[in-house]
Backbone as a printed PyTorch tensor [residue, N CA C, xyz], in Angstrom:
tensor([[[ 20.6020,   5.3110,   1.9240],
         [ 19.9940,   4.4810,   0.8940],
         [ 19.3190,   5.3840,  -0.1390]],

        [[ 19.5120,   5.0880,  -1.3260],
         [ 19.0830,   6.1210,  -2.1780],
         [ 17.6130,   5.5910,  -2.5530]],

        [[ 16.2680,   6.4020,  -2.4490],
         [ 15.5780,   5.3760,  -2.8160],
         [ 14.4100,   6.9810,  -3.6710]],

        [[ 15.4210,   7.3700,  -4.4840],
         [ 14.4090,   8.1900,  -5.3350],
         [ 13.6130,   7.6090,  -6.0530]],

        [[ 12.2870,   7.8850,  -6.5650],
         [ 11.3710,   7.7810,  -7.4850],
         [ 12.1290,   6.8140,  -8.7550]],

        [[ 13.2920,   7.0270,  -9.8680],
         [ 13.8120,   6.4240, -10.4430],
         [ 14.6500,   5.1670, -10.3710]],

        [[ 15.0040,   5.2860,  -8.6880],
         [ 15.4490,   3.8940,  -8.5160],
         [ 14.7100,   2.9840,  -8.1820]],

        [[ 13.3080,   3.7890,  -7.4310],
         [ 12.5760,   2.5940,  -6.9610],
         [ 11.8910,   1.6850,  -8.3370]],

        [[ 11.5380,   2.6060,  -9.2840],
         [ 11.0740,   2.2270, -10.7900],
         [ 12.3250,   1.4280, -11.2760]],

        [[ 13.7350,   1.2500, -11.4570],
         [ 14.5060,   0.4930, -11.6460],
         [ 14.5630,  -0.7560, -10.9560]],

        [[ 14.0500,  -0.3500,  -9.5280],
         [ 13.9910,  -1.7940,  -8.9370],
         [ 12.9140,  -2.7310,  -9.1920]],

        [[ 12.0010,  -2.2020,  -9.1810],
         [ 10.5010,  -2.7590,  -9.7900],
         [ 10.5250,  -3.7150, -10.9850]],

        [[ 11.4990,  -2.4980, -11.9910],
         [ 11.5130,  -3.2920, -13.0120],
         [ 12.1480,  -4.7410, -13.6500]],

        [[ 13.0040,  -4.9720, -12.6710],
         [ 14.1270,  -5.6010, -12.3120],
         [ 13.8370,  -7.2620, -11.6590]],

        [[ 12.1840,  -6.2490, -10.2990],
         [ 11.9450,  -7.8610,  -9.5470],
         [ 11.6620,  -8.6930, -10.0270]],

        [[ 11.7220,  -9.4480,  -9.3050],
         [ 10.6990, -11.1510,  -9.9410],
         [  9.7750, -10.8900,  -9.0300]],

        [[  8.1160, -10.2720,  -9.5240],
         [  6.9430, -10.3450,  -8.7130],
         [  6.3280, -11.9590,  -8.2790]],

        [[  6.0960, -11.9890,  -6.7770],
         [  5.5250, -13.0110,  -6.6360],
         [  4.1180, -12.7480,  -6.8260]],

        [[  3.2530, -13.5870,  -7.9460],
         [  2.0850, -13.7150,  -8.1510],
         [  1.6740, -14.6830,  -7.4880]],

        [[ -0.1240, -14.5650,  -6.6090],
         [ -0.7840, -15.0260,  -6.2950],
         [ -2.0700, -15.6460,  -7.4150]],

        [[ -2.1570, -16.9310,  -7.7990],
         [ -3.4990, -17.1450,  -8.6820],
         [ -4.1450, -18.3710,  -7.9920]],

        [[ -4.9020, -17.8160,  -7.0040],
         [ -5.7450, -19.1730,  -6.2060],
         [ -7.3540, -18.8280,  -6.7200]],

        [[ -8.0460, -19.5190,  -7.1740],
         [ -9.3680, -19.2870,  -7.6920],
         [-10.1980, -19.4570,  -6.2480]],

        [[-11.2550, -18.3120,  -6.2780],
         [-12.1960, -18.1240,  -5.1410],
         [-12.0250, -16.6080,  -4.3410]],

        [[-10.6240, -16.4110,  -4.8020],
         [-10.1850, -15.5190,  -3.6510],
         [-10.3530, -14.0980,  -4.7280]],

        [[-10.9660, -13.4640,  -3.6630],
         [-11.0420, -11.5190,  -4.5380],
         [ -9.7280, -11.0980,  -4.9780]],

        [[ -9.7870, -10.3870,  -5.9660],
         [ -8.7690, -10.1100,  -6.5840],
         [ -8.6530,  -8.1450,  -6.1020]],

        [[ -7.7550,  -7.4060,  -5.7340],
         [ -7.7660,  -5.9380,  -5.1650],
         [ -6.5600,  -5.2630,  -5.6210]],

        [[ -6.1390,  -4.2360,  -5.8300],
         [ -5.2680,  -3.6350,  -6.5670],
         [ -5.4440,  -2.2680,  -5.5420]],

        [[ -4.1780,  -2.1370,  -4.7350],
         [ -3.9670,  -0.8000,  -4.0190],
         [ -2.7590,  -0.3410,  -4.5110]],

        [[ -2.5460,   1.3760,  -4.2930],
         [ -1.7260,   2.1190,  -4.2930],
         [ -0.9840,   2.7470,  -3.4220]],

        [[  0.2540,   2.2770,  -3.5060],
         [  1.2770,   2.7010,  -2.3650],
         [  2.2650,   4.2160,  -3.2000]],

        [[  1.2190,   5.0170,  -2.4050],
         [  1.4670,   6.2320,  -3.4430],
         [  2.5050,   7.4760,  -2.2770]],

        [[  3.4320,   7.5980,  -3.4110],
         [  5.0920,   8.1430,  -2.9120],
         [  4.8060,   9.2120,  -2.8590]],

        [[  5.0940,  10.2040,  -2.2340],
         [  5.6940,  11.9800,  -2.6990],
         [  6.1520,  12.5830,  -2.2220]],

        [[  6.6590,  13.3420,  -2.8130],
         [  7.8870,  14.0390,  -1.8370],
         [  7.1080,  15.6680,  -1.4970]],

        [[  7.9780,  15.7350,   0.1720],
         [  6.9720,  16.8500,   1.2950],
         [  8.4370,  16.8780,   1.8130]],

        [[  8.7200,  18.2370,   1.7300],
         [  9.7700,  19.0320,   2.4170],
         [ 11.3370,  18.3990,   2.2410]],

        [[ 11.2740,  17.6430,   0.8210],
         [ 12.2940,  17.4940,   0.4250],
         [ 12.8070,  15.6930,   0.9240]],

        [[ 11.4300,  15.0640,   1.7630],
         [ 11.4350,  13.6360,   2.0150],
         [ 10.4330,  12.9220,   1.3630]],

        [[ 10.8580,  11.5180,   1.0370],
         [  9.3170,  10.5960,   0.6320],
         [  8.4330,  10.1440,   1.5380]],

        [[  7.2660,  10.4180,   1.4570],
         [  6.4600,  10.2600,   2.0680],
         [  5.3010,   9.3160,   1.4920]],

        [[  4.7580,   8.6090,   2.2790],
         [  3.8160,   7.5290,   1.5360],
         [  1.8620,   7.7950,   1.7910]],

        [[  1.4740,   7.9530,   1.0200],
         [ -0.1720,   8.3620,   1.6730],
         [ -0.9610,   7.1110,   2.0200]],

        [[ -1.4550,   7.1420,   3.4770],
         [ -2.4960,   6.6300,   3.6010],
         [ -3.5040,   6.6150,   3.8420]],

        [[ -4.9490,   5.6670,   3.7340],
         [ -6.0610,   6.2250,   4.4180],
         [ -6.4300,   5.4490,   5.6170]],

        [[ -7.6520,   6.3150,   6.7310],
         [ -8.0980,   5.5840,   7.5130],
         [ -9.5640,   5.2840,   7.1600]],

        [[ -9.7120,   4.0570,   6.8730],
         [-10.9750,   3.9220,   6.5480],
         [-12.3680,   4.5900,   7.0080]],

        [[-13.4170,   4.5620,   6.4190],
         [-14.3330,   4.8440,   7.2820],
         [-15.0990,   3.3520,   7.6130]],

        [[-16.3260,   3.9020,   8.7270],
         [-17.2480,   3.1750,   9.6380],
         [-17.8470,   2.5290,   8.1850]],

        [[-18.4920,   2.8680,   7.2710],
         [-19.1870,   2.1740,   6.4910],
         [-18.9510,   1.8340,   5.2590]],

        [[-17.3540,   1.2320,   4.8930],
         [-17.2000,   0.3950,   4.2690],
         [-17.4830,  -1.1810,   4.2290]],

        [[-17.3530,  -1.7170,   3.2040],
         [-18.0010,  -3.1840,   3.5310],
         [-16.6500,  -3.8470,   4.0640]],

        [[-15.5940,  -4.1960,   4.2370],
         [-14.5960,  -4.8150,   4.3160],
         [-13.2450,  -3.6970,   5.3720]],

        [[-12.8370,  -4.1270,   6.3830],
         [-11.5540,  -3.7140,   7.0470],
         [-12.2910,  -2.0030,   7.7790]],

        [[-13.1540,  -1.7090,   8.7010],
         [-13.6680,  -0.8750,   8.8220],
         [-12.4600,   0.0610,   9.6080]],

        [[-12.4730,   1.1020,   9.4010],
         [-11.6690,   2.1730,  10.5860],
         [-10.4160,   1.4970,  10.3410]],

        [[ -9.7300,   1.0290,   9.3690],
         [ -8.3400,   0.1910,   9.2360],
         [ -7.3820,   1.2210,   8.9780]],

        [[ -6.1100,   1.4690,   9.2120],
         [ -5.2060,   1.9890,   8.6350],
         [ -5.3470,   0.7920,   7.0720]],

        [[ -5.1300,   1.9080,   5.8470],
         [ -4.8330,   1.0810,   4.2630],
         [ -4.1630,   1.7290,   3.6250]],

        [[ -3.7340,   1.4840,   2.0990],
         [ -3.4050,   2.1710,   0.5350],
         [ -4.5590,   2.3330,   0.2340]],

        [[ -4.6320,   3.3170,  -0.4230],
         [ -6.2450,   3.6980,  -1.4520],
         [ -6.4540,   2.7410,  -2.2220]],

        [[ -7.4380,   2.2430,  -2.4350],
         [ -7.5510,   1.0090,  -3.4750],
         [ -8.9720,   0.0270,  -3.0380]],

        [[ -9.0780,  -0.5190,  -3.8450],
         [-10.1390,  -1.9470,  -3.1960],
         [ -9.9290,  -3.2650,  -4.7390]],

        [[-11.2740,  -3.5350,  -4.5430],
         [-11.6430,  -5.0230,  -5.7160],
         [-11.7200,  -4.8470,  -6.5130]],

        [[-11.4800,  -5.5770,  -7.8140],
         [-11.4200,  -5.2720,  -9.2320],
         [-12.5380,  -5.6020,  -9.9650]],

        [[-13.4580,  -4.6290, -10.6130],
         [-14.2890,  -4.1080, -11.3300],
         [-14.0130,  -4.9010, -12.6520]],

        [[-15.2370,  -5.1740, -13.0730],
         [-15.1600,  -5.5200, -14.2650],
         [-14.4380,  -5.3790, -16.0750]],

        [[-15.0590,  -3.9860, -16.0070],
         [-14.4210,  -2.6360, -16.6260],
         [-12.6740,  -2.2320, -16.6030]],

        [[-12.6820,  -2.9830, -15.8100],
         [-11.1370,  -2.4860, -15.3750],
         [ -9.9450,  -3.4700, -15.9990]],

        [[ -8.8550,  -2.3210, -17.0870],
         [ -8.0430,  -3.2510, -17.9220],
         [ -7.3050,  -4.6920, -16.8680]],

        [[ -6.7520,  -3.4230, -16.0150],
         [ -5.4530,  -4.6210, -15.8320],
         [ -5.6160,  -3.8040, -13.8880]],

        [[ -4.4850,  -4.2260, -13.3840],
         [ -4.8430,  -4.2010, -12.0650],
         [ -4.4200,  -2.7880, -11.8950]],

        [[ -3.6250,  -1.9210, -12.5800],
         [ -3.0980,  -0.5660, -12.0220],
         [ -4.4620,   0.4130, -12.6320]],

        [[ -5.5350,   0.1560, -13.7580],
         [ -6.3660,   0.5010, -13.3920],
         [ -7.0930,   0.9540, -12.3540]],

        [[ -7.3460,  -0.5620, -11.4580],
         [ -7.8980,  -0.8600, -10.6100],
         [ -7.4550,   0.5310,  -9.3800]],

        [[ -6.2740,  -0.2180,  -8.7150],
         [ -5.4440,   0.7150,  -7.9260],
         [ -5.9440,   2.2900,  -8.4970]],

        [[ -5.9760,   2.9160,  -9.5750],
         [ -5.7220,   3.7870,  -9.5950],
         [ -7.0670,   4.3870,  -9.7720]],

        [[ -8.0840,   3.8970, -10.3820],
         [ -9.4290,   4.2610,  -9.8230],
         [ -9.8870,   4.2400,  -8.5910]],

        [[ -9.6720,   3.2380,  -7.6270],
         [-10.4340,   3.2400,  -6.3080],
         [ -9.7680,   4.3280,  -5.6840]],

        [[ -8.2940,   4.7120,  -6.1450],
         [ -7.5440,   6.1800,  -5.3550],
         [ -8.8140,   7.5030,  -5.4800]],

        [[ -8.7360,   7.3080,  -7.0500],
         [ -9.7420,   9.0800,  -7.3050],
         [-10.9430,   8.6320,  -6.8480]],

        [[-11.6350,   7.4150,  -6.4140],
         [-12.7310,   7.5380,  -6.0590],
         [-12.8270,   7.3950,  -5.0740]],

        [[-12.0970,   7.0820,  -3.7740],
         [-11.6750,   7.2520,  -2.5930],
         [-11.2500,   9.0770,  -2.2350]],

        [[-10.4570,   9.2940,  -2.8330],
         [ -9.2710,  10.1940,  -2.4150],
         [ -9.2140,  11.3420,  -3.0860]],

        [[ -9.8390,  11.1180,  -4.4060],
         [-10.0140,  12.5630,  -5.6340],
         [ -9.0670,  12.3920,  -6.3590]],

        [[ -7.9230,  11.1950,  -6.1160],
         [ -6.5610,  12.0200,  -7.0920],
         [ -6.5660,  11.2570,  -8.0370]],

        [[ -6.6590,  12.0300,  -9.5010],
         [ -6.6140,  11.9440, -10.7750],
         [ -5.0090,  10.8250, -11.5650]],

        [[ -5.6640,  10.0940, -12.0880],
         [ -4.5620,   8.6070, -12.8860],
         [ -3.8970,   9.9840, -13.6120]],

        [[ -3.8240,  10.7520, -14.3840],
         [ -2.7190,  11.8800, -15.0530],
         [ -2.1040,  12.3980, -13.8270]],

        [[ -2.2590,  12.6790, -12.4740],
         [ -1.3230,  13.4580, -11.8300],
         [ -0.0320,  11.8390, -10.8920]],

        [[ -0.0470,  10.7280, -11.6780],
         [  0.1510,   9.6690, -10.9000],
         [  1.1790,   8.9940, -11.7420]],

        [[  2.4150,   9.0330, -11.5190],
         [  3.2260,   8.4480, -12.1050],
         [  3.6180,   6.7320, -11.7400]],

        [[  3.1500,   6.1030, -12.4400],
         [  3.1700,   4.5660, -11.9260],
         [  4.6120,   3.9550, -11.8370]],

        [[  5.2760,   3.4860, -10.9190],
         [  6.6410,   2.8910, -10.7950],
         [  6.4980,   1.5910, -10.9350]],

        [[  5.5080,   0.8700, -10.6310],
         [  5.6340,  -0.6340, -10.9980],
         [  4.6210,  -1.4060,  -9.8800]],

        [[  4.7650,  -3.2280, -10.3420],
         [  4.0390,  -3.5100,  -9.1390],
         [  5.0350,  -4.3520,  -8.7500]],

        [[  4.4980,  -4.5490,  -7.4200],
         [  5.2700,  -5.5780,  -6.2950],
         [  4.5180,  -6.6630,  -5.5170]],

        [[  4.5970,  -7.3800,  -5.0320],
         [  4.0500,  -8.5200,  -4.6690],
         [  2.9930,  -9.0220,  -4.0160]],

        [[  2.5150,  -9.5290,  -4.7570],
         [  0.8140, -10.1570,  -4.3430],
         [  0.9460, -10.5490,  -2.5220]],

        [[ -0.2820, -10.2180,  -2.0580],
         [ -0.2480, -10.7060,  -0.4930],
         [ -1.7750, -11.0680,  -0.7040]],

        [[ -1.7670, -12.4780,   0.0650],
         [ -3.0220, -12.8810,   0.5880],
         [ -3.2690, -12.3070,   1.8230]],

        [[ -4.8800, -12.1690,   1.8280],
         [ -5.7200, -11.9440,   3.0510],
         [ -6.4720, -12.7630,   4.1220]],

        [[ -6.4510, -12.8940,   5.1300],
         [ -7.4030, -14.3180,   6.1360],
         [ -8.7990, -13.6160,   5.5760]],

        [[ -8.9000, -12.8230,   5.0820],
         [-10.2550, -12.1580,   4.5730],
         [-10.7760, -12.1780,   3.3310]],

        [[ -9.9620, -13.3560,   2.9020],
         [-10.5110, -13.4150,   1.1410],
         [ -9.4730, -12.8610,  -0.2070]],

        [[ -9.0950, -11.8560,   0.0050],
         [ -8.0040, -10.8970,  -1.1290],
         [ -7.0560, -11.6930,  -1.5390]],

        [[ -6.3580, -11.1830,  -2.5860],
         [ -5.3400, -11.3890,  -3.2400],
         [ -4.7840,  -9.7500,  -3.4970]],

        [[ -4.4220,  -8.9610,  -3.1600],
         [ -4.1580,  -7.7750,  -2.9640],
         [ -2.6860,  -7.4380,  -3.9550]],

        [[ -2.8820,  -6.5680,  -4.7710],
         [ -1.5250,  -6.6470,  -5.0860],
         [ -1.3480,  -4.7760,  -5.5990]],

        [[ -0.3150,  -4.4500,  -5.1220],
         [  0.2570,  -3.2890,  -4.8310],
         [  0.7390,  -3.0700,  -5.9650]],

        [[  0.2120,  -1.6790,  -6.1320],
         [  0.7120,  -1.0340,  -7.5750],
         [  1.5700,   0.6680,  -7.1100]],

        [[  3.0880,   0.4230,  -7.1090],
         [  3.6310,   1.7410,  -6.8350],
         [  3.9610,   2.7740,  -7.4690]],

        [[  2.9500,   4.2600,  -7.3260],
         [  3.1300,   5.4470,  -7.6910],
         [  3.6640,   6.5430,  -6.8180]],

        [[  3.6550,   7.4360,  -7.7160],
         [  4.8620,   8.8170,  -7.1090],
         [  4.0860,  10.2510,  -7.6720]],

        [[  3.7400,  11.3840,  -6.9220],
         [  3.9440,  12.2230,  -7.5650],
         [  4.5750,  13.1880,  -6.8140]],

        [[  5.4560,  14.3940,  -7.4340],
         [  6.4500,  15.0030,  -7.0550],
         [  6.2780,  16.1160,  -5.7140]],

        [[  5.1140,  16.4730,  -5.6660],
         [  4.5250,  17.0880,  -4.7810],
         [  3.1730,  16.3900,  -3.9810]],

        [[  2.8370,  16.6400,  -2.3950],
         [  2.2080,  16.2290,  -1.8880],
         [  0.6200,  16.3990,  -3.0560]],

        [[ -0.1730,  15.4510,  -2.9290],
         [ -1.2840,  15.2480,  -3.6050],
         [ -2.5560,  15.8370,  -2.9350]],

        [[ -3.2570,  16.7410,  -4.3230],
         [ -4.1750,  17.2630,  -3.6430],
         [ -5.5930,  16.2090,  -3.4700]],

        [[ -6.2480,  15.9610,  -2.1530],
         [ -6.7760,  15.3760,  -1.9160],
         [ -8.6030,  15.7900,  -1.8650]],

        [[ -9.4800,  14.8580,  -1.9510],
         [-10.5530,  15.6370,  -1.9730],
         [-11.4060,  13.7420,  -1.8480]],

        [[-11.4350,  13.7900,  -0.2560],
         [-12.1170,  12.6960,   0.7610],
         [-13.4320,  12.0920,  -0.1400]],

        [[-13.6160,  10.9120,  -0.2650],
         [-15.2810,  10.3300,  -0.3930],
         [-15.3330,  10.0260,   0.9820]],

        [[-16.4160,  10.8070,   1.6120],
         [-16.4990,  10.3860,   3.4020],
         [-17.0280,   9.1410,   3.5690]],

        [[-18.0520,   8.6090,   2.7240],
         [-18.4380,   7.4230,   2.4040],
         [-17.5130,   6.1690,   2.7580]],

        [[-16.2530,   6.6260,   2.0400],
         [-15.2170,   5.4520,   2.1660],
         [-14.2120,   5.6930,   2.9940]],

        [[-13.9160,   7.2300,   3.1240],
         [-12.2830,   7.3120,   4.1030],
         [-12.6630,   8.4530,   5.2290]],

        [[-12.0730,   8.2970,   6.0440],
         [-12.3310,   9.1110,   7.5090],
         [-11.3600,  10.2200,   7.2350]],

        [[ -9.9230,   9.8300,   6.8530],
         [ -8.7280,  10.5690,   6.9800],
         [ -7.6870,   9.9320,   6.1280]],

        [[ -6.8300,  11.0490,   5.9200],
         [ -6.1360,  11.2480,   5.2960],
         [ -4.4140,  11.1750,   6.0860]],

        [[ -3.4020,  10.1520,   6.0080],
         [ -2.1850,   9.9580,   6.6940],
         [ -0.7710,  10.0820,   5.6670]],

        [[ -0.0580,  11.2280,   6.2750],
         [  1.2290,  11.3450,   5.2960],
         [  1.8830,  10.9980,   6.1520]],

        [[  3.0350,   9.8860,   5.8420],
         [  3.9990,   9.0640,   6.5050],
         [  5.4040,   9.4810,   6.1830]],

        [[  5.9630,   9.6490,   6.8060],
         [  7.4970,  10.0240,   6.2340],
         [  7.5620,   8.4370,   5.8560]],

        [[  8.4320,   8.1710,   4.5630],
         [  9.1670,   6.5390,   4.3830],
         [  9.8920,   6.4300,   5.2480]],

        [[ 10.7140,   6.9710,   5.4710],
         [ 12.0990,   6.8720,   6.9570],
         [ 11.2950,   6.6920,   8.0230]],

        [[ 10.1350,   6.5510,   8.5970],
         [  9.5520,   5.7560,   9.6710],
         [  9.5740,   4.6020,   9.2750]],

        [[  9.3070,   3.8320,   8.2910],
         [  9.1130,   2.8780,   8.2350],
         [  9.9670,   1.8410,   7.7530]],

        [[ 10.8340,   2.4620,   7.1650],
         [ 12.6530,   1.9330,   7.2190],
         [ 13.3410,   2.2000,   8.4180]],

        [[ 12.8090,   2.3490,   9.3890],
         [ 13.4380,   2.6700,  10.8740],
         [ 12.8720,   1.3010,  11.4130]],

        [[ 13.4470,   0.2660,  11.9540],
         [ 13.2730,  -0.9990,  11.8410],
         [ 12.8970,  -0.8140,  13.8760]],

        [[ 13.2020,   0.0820,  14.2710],
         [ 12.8390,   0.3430,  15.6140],
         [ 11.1470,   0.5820,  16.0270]],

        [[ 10.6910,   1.1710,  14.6780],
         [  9.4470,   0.8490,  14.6150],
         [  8.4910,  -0.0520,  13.8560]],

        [[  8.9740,  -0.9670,  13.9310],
         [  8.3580,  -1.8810,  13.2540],
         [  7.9610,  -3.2200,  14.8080]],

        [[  6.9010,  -3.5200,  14.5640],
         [  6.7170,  -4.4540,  15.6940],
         [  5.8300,  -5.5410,  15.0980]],

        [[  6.0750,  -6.9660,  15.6170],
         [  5.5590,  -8.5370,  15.3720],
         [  4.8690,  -9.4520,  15.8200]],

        [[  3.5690,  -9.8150,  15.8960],
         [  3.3430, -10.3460,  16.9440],
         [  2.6840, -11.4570,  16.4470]],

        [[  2.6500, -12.9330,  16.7240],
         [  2.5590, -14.0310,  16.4050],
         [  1.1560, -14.3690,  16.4280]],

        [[  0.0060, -14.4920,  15.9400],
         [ -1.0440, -14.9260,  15.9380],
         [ -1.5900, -16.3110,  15.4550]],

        [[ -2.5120, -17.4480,  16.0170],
         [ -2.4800, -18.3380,  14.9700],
         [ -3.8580, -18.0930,  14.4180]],

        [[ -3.9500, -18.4890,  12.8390],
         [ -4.9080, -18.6390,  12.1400],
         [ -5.3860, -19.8930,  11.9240]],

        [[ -6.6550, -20.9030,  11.9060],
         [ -6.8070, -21.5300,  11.1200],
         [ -5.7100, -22.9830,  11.9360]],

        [[ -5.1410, -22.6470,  13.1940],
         [ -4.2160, -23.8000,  13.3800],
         [ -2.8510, -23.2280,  13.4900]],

        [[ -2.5130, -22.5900,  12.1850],
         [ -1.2170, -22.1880,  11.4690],
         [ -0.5460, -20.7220,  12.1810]],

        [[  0.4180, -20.4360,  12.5880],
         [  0.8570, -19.6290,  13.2030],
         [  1.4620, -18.5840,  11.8400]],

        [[  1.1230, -17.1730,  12.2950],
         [  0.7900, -15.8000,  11.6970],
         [  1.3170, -14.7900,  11.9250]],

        [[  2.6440, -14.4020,  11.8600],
         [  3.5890, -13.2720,  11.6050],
         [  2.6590, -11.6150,  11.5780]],

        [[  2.2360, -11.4560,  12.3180],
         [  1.2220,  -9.9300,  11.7900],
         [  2.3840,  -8.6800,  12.3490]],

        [[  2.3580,  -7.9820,  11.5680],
         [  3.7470,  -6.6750,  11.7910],
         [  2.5040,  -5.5580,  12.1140]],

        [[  3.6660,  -4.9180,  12.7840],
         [  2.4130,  -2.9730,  13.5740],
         [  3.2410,  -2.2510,  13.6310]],

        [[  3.2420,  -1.1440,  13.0370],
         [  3.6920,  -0.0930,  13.3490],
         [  2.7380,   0.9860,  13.9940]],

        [[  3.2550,   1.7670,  14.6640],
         [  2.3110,   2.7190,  15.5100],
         [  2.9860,   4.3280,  15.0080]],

        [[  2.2220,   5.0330,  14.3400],
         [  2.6670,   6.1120,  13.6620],
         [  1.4230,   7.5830,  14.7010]],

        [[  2.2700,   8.2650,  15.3430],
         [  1.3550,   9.5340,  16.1910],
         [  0.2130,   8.5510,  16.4100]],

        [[  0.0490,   7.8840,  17.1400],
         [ -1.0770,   6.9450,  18.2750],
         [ -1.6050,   6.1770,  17.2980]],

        [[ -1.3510,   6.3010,  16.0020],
         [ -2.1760,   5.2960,  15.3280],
         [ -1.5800,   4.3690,  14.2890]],

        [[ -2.5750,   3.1150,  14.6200],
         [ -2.3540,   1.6660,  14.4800],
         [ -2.0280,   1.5360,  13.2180]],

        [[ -0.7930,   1.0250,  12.4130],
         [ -1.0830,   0.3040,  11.2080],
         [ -0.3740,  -1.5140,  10.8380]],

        [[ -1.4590,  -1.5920,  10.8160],
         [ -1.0050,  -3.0790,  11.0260],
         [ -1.5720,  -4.2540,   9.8560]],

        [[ -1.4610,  -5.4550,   9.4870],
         [ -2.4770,  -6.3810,   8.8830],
         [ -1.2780,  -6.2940,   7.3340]],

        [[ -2.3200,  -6.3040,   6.5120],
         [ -1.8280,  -6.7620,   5.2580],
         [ -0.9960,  -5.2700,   4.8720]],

        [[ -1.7420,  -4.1320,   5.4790],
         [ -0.9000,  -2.3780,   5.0990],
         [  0.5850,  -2.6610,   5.0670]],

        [[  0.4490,  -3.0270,   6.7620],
         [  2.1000,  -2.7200,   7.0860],
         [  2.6520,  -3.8990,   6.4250]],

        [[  1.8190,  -5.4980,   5.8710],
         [  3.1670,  -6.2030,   5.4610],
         [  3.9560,  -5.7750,   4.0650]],

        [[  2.8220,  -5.3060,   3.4600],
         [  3.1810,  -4.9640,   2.2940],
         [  4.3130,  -3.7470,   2.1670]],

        [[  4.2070,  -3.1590,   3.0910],
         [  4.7460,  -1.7130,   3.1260],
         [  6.3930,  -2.2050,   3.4960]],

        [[  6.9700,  -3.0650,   5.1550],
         [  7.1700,  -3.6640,   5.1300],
         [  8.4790,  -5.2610,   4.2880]],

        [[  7.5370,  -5.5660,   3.2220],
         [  7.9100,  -5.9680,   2.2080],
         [  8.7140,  -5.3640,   1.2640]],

        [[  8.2780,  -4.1220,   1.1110],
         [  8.5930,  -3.6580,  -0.2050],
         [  9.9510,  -3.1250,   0.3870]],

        [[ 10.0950,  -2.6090,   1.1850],
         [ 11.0750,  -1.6210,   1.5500],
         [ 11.7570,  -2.4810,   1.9350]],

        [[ 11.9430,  -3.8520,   2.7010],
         [ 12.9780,  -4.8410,   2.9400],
         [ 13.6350,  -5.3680,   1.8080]],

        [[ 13.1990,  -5.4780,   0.4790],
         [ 13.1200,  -5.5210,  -0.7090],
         [ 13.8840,  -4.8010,  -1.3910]],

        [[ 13.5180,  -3.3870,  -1.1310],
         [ 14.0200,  -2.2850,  -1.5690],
         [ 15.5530,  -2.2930,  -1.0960]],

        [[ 15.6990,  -2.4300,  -0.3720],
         [ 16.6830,  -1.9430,   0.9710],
         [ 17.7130,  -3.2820,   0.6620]],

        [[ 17.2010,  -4.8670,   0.5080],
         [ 17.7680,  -5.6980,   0.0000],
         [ 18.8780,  -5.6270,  -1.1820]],

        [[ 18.1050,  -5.1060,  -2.2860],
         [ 18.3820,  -5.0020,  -3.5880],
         [ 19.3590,  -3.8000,  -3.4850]],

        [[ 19.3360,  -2.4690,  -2.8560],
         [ 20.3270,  -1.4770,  -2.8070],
         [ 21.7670,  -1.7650,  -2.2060]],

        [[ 21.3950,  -2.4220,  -1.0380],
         [ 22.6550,  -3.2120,  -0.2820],
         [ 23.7800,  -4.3060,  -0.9040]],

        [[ 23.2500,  -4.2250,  -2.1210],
         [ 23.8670,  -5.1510,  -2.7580],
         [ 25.2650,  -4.7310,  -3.4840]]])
């Protein structure tokens, strides 16, 4: 599957994003940020820290809630990265966004996908992130690791996906989105 930096930006450009607009619910803008490490794509994530207000010790995308100040949502995404993570909106090539996901926790979350060509130099707010996770993409297009487990919410029965990457958990809204995109991805190439 070819899924360089330029095709994934062709595909992006291409989708029909499903937008979420329910009034009440937080509005959040994360980055599902690409790069290539030893000649594979790799996706960065963080592990939260203990004293954030929301999803503590979670596998996530860099990102959080949208600020006032803030134009549009890849703003968003792309500030909470450098202020999470250190990495600078000029070293961040934006590919597009992809589809809004609600949260049982309030969000409207919507994923903004960047790339840069080399692994990203990082520089932690300990405040907000514990650690730092480079994912090969081919784990997570490996459908052998992907796992489902039925929860109900609210009454309503709840699809929650996990992947387990070197002992650790990623699961919740991370992996659907992640998930998503690449079934998506993978959809649209197969064609």
């Amino acid at each position: 599957m070819n899924i360089e930096p330029d095709r994934i930006q062709e595909f992006l450009s291409r989708h029909r994003r499903k937008e979420i607009n329910q009034p009440g619910l937080h509005r959040a803008g994360v980055l599902i940020l690409l790069f290539k490490k030893e000649g594979e794509l790799n996706v960065l994530l963080t592990k939260r820290s203990s004293e954030v207000e929301h999803h503590k010790g979670q596998v996530s995308f860099p990102g959080g809630s949208v600020d006032a100040d803030d134009k549009d949502i890849v703003a968003t995404a792309v500030r909470e990265t450098e202020e999470e993570i250190g990495i600078r909106s000029s070293a961040i090539r934006i590919l597009g966004l992809f589809d809004d996901v609600w949260t049982p926790s309030g969000f409207i979350i919507t994923p903004v996908v960047g790339y840069t060509p080399d692994p990203p130099e990082v520089h932690i707010s300990t405040g907000e992130v514990d650690e730092i996770l480079e994912v090969p993409l081919a784990f997570f297009m490996d459908m052998k690791n992907e796992r489902v487990k039925q929860l109900v919410r609210e009454g309503k029965p709840l699809d929650v996906y996990f992947y387990t990457y070197r002992e650790i958990q990623i699961w919740g809204a991370t992996a659907w989105m992640m998930r998503s995109f690449l079934h998506a991805l993978r959809g649209e190439t197969e064609r």
